[in-house]
C-alpha distance (Angstrom), angle and dihedral (degrees) to the residues before:
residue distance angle dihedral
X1 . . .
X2 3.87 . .
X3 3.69 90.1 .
X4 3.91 88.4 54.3
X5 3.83 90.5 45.1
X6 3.92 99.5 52.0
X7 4.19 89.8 39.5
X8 3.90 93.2 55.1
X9 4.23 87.0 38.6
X10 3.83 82.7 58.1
X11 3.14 102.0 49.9
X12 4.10 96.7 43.9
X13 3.53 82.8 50.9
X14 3.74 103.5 47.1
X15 3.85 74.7 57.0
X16 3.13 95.3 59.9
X17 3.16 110.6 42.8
X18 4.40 85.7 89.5
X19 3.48 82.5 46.4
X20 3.81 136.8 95.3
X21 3.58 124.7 -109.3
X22 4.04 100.0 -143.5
X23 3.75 89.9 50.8
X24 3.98 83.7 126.4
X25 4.24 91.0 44.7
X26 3.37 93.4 47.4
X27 3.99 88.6 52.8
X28 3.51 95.2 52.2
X29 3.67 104.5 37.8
X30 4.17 94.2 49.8
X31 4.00 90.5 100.9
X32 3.28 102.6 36.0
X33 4.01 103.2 150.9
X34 3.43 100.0 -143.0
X35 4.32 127.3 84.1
X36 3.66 119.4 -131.0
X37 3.93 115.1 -110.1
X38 4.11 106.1 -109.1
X39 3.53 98.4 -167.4
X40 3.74 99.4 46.5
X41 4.33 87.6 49.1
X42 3.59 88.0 46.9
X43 3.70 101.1 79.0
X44 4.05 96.1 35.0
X45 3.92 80.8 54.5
X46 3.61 106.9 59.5
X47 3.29 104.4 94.1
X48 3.91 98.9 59.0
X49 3.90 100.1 175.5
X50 3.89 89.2 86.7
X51 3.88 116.0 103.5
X52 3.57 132.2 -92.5
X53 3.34 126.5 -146.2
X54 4.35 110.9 -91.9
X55 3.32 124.2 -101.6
X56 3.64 88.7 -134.8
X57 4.22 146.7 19.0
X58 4.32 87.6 -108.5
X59 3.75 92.3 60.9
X60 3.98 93.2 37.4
X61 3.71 99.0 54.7
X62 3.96 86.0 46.3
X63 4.28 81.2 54.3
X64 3.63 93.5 48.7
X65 3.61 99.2 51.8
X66 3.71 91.1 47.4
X67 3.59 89.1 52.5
X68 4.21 94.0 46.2
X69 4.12 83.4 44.4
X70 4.07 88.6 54.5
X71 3.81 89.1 41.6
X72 3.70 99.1 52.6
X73 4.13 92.2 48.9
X74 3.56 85.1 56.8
X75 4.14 84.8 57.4
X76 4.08 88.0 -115.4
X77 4.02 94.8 157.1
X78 3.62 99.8 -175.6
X79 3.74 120.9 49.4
X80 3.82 143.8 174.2
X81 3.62 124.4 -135.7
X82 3.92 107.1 -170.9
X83 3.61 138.0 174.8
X84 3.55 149.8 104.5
X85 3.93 105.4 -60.9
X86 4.20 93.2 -167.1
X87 3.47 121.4 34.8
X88 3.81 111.5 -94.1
X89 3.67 97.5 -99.4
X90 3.43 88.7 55.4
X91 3.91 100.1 44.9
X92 4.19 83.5 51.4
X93 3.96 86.5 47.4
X94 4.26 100.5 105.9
X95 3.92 87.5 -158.2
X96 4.10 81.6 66.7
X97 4.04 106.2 98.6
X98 3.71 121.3 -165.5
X99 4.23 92.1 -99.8
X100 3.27 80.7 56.9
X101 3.75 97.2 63.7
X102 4.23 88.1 28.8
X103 4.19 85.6 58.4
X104 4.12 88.4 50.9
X105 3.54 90.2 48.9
X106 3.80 97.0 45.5
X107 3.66 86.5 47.8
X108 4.19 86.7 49.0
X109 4.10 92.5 48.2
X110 3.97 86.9 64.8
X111 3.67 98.0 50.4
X112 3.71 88.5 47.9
X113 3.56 98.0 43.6
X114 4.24 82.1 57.0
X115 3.24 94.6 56.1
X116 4.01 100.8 54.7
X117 3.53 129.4 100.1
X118 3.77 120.3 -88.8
X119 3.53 118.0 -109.0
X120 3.94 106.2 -75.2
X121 4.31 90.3 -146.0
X122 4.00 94.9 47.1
X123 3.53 98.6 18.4
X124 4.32 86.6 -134.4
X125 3.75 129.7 111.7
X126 3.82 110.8 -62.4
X127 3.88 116.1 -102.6
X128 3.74 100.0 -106.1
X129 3.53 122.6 -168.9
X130 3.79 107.1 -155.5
X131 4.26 106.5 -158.4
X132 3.42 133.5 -145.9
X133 3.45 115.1 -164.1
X134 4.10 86.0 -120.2
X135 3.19 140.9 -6.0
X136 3.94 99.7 -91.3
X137 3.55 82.6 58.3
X138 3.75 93.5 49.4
X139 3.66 85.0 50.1
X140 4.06 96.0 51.7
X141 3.92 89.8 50.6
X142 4.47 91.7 50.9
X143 3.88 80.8 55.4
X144 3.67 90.0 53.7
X145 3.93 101.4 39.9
X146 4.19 85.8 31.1
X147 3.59 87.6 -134.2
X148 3.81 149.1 51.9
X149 3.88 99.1 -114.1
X150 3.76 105.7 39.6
X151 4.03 97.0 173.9
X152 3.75 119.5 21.4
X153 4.03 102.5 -89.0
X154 3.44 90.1 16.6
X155 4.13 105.7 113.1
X156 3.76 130.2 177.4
X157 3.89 121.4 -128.4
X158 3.44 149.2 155.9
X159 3.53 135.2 -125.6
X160 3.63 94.9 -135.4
X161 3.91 101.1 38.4
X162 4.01 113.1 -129.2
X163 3.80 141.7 151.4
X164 3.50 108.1 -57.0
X165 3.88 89.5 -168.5
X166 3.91 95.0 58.6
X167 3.72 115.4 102.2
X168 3.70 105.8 146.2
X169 4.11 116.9 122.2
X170 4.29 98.9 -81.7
X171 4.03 107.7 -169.8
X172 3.85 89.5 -163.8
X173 4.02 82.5 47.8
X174 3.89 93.9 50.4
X175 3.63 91.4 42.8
X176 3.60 96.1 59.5
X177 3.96 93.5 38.8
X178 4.52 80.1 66.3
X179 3.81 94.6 46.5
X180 3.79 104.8 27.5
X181 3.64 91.7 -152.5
X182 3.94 111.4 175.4
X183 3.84 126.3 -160.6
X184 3.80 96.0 -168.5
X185 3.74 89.6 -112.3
X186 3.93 109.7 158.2
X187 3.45 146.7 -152.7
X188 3.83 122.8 -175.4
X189 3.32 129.4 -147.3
X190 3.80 98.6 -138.9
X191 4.08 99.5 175.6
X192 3.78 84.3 61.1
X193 3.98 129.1 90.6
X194 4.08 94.9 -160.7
X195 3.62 144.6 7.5
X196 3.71 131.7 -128.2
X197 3.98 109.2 -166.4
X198 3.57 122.0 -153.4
X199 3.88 142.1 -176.5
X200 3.94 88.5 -2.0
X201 4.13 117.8 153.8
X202 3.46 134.4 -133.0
X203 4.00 81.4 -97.0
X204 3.73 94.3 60.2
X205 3.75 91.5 58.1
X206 3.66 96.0 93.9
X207 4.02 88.0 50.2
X208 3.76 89.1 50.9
X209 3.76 86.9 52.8
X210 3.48 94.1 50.1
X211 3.41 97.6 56.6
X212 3.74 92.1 57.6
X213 3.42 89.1 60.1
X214 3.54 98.2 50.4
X215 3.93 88.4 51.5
X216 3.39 118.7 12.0
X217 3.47 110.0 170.0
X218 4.05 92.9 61.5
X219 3.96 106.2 99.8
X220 3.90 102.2 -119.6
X221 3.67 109.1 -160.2
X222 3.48 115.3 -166.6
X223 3.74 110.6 -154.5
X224 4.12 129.9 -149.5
X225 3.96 86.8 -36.7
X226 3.67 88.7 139.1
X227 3.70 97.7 -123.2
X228 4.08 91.8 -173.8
X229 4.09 90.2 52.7
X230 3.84 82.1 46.7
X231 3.70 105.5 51.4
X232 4.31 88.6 46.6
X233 3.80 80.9 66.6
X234 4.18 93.4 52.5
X235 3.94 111.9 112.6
X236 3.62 98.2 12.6
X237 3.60 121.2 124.2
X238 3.64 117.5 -63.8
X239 3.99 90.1 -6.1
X240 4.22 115.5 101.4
X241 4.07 120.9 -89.2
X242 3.59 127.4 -82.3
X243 4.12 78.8 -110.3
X244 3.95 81.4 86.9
X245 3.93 92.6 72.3
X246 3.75 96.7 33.6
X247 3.63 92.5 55.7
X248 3.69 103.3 26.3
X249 3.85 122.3 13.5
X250 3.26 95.0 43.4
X251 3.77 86.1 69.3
X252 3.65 95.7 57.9
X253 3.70 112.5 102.2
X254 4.49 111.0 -148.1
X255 3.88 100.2 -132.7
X256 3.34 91.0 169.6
X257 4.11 115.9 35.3
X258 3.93 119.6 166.5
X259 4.34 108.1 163.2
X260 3.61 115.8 162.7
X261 3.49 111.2 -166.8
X262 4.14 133.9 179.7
X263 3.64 131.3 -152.6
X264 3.79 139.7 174.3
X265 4.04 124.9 -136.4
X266 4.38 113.5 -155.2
X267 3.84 113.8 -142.1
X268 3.97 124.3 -170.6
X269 3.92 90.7 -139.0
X270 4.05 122.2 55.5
X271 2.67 132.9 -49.3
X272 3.57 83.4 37.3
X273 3.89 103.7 -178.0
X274 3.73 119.9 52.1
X275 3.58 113.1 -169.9
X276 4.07 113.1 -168.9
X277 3.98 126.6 159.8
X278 4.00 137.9 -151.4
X279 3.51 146.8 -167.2
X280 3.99 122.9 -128.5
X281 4.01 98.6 -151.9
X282 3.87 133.2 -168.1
X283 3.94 122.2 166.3
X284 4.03 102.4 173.0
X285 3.23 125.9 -79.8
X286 3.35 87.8 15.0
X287 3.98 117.8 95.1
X288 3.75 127.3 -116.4
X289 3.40 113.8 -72.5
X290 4.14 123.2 -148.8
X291 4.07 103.7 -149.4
X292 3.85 128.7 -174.2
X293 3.50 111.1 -158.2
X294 3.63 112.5 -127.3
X295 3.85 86.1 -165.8
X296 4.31 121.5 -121.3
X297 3.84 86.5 65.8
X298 3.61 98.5 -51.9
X299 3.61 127.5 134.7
X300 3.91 129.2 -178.7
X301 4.14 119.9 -154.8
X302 3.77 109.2 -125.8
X303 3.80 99.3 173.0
X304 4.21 141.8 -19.3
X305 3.32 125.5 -146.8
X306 3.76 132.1 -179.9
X307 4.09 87.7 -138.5
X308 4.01 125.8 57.2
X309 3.62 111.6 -102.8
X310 3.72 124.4 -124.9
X311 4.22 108.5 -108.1
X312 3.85 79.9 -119.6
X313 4.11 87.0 52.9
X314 4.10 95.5 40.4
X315 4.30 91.2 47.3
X316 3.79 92.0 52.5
X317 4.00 85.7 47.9
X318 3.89 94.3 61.5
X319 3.50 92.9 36.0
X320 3.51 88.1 54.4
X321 3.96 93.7 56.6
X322 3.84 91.2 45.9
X323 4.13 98.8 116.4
X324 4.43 100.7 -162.9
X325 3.27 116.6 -143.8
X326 3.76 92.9 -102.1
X327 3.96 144.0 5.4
X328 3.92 86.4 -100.3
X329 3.90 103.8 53.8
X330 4.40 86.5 38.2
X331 4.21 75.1 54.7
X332 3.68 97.5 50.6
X333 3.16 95.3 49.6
X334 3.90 121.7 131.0
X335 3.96 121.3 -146.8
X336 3.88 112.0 -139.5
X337 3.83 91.8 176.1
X338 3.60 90.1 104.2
X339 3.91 131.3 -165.0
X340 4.07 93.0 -61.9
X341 3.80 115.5 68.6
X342 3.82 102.6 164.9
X343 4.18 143.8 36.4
X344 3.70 122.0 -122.8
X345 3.36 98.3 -94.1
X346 3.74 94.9 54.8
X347 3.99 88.0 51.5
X348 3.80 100.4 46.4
X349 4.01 79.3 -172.4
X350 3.59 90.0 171.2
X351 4.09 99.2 50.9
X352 3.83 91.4 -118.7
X353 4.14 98.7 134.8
X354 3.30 110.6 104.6
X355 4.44 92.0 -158.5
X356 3.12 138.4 10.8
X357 3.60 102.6 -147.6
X358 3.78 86.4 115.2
X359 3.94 87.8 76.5
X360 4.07 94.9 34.7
C-alpha cells in the first residue's frame, strides 16, 4: 500500500512540477470583494528586481537552489528550504497521507539537487547525503527511487545509521515508528560534502543538531520539514525543550521561504466577512517580502523588510493594504488580531537565542 502511495505521489507530482503551487489560493481569492490600495503598494514596489513568487514547482526548485548556492558562499551552514510541496488543493485534500507529501518531496530533493552548483574543488556533483530520519525511512525512500543513489552525488542516509538490508517485522522498530522518540544518537555521513534532511520530526531535532556539531562545516539543508509546525511542538510533553530552538534553530538561516497563508476579516455591514490571503516570501539575499494575492497569479508587494516578520506582524501588513469598498464598511470593521501577535520563539522574551540568522 506504500508502494501504491509513493507511485501515484510521483506521478501527481511529476505533474506538478509545470504547475503552480497556489493553484488552490488563486481559486479562492479570485472574488475577493475588496480593491488593493495603490498608493500604499506603490512605495514597497519600487524596487521591482526582487522575486516573485513562480508560477510553477520547475521554476521554484531552480529558485531555491540558487538561493541555497548564494547561501552556502556566504559560509551559511544550516539552511531552510520551505514551501508548499503539493499544490494547496492538494495539501487541503484529507485523502492526502503524509507519504504522500514525503514521495513529492523526495521527488523535489532530486530536481534541486540538479540544479546546484558543482563542487568548486573537483568541479563534479557535490557528495550529498540525503537523510532519513532512520533507517526504515531510508528503506521506504530506496523503494521509491529503486535504488540507493538516485542522481549521481545524490546518496541516501540516515540520521541514526542502521542496517539498510533488515526488513523483517522489529517490535522495538514498530514501537518507535508510533512514538518517534529520538535519543540524538548520530551517524555521519563522512564521504559526503552536505546534507539535505527530509521527513524528519520535531523529535529528530536534537539528532539534526547533533550532527552539526559533529561536523560543522558541512552545509545541512533542511528541506520542507516545517520548522514553524515543529518548534509549536517544543516543551510539550514527551516532545524535546524549547532549548532546541534557542540553541539550534535559531541558527538556521531560511534561504528559501514560500508560506501562503489565508485569513478572514468580520464587518457589521454586508458583505460582512471578507476573506483575502497572502504570501510571506524570502528568496536569499533578498529580504522578506509581504504579498497580497490579487488572485489568477497575481501578487501585490505590501512591505520588505530585511528581517522575517512575526505572523502577528505579516497579518496586520495585508490587512493594512486591504482598501473596503467604502469609508463605512473600512469603519465597521472588527479586529480579530487579538492581544497576542507572536509565538515564543518569535519573542525570545527571555534573551535565550543564541542567533538570529533565523530572521536574517
Amino acid at each position: 500500500m506504500l508502494r501504491l502511495g509513493y507511485l501515484s505521489a510521483t506521478m501527481a507530482t511529476c505533474a506538478a512540477l509545470c504547475a503552480s503551487p497556489f493553484t488552490a489560493t488563486m481559486a479562492r481569492s479570485s472574488h475577493l470583494p475588496v480593491a488593493m490600495c495603490d498608493a500604499a503598494a506603490a512605495t514597497a514596489t519600487k524596487d521591482m528586481s526582487m522575486s516573485m513568487p513562480p508560477d510553477s514547482f520547475k521554476t521554484l526548485i531552480a529558485d531555491a537552489a540558487d538561493a541555497t548556492d548564494a547561501a552556502i558562499a556566504e559560509g551559511t551552514k544550516l539552511i531552510e528550504i520551505e514551501f508548499p510541496p503539493l499544490p494547496i488543493s492538494k495539501l487541503d485534500d484529507s485523502s492526502v497521507s503524509s507519504y504522500d507529501v514525503l514521495a513529492a518531496n523526495l521527488q523535489f530533493v532530486i530536481e534541486f539537487t540538479k540544479k546546484l552548483k558543482k563542487d568548486a574543488t573537483t568541479g563534479l556533483p557535490r557528495k550529498v547525503a540525503l537523510t532519513l530520519p532512520d533507517a526504515d525511512e531510508q528503506r521506504r525512500a530506496r523503494k521509491f527511487y529503486g535504488d540507493v543513489s538516485p542522481w549521481p552525488g545524490l546518496t541516501l542516509h540516515s540520521l541514526n545509521g542502521g542496517d539498510l538490508e533488515a526488513e523483517g517485522f522489529n517490535p522495538m522498530s514498530a514501537f518507535g515508528a508510533l512514538f518517534k522518540q529520538g535519543t540524538g544518537e548520530v551517524t555521519p555521513a563522512e564521504w559526503a560534502s552536505m546534507y539535505i534532511v527530509v521527513g524528519a520530526s520535531c523529535q529528530e531535532l536534537p539528532t539534526i543538531a547533533a550532527l552539526h556539531k559533529l561536523e560543522p562545516n558541512k552545509p545541512i539543508v533542511c528541506f520542507n520539514l516545517k520548522l514553524d509546525t515543529l518548534r509549536g511542538d517544543l516543551g510539550l510533553p514527551a516532545f524535546p525543550s524549547r532549548n532546541v530552538h534557542h540553541e539550534f534553530l535559531c541558527r538556521i538561516k531560511p534561504a528559501y521561504y514560500m508560506r501562503p497563508r489565508s485569513y478572514s476579516l468580520s464587518l457589521s455591514v454586508p458583505p460582512f466577512l471578507i476573506a483575502y490571503s497572502g504570501v510571506l516570501f524570502r528568496r536569499y539575499p533578498e529580504p522578506y517580502q509581504t504579498l497580497l494575492d490579487r488572485g489568477r497569479g497575481s501578487y501585490r508587494r505590501v512591505n520588505a523588510q530585511p528581517e522575517r516578520p512575526n505572523l502577528g506582524t505579516f497579518k496586520s501588513q495585508l490587512t493594512s493594504a486591504l482598501k473596503l469598498a467604502d469609508d463605512k464598511a473600512a469603519a465597521s470593521a472588527i479586529s480579530q488580531a487579538g492581544y497576542k501577535q507572536s509565538t515564543w520563539w518569535e519573542d525570545d522574551a527571555d534573551g535565550k537565542d543564541v542567533s538570529k540568522d533565523w530572521r536574517l
